[in-house]
C-alpha positions as YAML, in Angstrom:
chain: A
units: angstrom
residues:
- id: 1
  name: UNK
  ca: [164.95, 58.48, 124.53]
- id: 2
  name: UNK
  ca: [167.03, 61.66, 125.27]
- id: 3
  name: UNK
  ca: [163.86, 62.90, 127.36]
- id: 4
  name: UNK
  ca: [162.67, 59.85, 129.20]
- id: 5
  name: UNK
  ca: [167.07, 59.44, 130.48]
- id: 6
  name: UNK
  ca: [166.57, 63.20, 132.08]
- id: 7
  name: UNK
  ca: [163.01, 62.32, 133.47]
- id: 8
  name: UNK
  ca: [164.55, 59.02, 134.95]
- id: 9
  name: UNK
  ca: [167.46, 61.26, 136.42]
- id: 10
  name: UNK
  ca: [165.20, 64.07, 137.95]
- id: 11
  name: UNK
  ca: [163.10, 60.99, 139.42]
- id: 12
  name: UNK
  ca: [166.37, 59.96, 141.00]
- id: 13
  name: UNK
  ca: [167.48, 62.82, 142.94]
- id: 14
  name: UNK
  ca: [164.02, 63.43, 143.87]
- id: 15
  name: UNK
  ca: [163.89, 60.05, 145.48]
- id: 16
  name: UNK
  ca: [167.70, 60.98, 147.21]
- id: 17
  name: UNK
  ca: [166.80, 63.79, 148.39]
- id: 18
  name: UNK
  ca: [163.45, 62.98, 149.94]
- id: 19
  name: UNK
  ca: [165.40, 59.93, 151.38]
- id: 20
  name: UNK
  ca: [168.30, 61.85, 152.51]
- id: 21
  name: UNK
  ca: [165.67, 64.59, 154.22]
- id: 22
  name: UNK
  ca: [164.23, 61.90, 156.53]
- id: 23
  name: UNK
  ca: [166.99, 60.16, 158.43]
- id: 24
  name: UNK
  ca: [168.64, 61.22, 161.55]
- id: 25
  name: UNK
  ca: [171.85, 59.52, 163.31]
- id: 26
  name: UNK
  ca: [172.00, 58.93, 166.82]
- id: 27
  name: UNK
  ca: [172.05, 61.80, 169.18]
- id: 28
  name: UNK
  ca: [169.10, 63.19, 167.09]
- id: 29
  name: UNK
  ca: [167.15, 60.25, 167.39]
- id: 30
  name: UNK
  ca: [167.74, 60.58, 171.07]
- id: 31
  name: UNK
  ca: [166.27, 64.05, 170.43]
- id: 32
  name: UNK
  ca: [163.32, 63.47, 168.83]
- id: 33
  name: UNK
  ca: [162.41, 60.73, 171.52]
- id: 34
  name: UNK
  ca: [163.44, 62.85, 174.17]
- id: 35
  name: UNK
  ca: [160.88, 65.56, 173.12]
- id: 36
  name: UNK
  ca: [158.00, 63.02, 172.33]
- id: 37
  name: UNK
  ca: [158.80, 61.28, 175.45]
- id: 38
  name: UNK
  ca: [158.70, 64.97, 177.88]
- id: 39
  name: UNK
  ca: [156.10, 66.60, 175.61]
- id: 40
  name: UNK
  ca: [153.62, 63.36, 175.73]
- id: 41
  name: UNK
  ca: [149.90, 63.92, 176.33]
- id: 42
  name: UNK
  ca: [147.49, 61.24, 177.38]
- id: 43
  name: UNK
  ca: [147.66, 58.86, 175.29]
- id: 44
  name: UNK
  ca: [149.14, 60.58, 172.59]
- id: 45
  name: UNK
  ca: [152.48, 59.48, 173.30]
- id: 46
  name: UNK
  ca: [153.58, 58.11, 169.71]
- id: 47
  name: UNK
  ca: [155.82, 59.85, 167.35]
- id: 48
  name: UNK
  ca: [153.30, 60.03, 164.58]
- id: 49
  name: UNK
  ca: [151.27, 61.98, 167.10]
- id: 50
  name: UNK
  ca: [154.07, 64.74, 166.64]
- id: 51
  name: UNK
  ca: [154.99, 67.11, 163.95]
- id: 52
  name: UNK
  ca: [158.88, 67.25, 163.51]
- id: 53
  name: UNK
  ca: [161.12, 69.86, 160.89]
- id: 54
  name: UNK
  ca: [164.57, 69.31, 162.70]
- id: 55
  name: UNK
  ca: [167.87, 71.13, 161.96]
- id: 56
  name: UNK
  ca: [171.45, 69.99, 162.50]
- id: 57
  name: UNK
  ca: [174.65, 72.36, 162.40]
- id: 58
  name: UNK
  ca: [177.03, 71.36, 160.76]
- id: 59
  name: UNK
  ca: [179.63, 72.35, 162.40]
- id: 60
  name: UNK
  ca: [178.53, 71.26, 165.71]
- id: 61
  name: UNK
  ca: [176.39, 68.57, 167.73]
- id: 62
  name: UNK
  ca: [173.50, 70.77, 167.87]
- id: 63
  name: UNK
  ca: [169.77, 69.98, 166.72]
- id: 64
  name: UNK
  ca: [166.90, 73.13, 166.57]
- id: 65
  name: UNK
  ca: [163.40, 71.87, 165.97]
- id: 66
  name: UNK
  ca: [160.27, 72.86, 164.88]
- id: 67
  name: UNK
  ca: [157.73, 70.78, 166.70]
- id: 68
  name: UNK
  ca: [153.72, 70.39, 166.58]
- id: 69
  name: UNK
  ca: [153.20, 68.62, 170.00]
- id: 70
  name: UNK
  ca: [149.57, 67.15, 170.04]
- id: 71
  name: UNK
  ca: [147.10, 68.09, 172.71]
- id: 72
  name: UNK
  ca: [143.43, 66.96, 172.05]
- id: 73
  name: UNK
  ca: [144.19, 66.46, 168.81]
- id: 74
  name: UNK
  ca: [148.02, 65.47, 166.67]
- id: 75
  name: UNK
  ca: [150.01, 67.89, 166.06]
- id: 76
  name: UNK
  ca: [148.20, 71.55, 168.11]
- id: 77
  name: UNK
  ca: [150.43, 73.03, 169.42]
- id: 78
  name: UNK
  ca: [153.76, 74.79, 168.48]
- id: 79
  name: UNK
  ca: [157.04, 74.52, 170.57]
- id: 80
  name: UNK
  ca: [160.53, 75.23, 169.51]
- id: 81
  name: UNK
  ca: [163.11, 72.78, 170.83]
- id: 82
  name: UNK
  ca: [167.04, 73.16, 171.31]
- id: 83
  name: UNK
  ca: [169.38, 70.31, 171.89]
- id: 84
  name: UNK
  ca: [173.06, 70.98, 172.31]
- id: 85
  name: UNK
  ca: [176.48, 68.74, 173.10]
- id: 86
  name: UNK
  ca: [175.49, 67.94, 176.89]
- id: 87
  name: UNK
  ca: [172.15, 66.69, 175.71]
- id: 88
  name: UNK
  ca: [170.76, 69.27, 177.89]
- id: 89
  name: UNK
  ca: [166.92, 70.43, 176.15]
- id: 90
  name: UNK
  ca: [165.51, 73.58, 175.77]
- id: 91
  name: UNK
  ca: [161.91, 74.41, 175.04]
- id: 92
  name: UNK
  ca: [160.54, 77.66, 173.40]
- id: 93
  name: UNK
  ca: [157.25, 79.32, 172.10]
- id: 94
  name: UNK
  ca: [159.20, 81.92, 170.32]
- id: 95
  name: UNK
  ca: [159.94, 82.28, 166.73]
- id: 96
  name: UNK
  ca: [161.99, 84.97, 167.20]
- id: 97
  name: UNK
  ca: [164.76, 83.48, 169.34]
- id: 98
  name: UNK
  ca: [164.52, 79.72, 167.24]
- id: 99
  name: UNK
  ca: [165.03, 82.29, 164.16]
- id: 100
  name: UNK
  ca: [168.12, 83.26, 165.66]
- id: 101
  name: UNK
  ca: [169.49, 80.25, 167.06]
- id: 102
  name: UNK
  ca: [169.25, 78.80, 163.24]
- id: 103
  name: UNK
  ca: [170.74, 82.46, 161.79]
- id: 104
  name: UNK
  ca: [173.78, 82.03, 164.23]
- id: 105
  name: UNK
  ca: [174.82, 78.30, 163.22]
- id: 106
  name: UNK
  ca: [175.04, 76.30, 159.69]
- id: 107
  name: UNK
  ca: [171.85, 74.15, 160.64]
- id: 108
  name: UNK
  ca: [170.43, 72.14, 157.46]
- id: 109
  name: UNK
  ca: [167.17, 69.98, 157.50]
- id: 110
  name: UNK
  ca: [168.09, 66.80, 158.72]
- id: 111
  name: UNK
  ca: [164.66, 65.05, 159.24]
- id: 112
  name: UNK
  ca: [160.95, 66.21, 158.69]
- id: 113
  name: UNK
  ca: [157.57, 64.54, 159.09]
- id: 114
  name: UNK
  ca: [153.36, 65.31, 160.07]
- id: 115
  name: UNK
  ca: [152.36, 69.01, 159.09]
- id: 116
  name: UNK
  ca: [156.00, 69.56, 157.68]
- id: 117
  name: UNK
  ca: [156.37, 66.87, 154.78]
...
């Protein structure tokens, strides 16, 4: 009895945090569309098209994401997107400098989904 309680529990926050991992508020919804909507090719211009791992600071309005934009194919390429309090976004193909844009915040995972899940 004592076991199948603490498997039930586990189960629980498994299920909270996997919840809690995949829903974003407003202004980051506006950045994920924002991205799929500017980043768009063909006829690939659906979010499940797209590979998403985006980060929220905590302290701040600010969203970093890791993004697989598709080209021939969902989810080929890799861009690194910033969005900040004007709404104003910024595009990258380097590691380095989306490395230390998340170093110099408190950014958590707020939402992830394709390649990243």
């Amino acid at each position: 009895m004592k076991k199948g309680l603490s498997i039930l529990l586990m189960l629980v926050a498994v299920i909270t945090l996997t919840a809690c991992g995949s829903k974003l508020d407003k202004t980051g919804e506006e950045f994920k569309n924002k991205i799929v909507k500017e980043e768009a090719y063909k006829d690939k211009n659906k979010e499940e098209n797209f590979s998403f791992l985006i980060y929220q600071d905590k302290d701040s309005n600010r969203y970093l994401a890791d993004v697989w934009v598709p080209v021939e194919e969902d989810s080929a390429l890799e861009y690194y997107f910033y969005y900040d309090e004007d709404k104003r976004l910024d595009k990258s193909e380097s590691k380095a400098a989306f490395d230390d844009m998340k170093a110099s915040g408190d950014y958590e995972v707020v939402y992830k989904s394709g390649k990243f899940k």
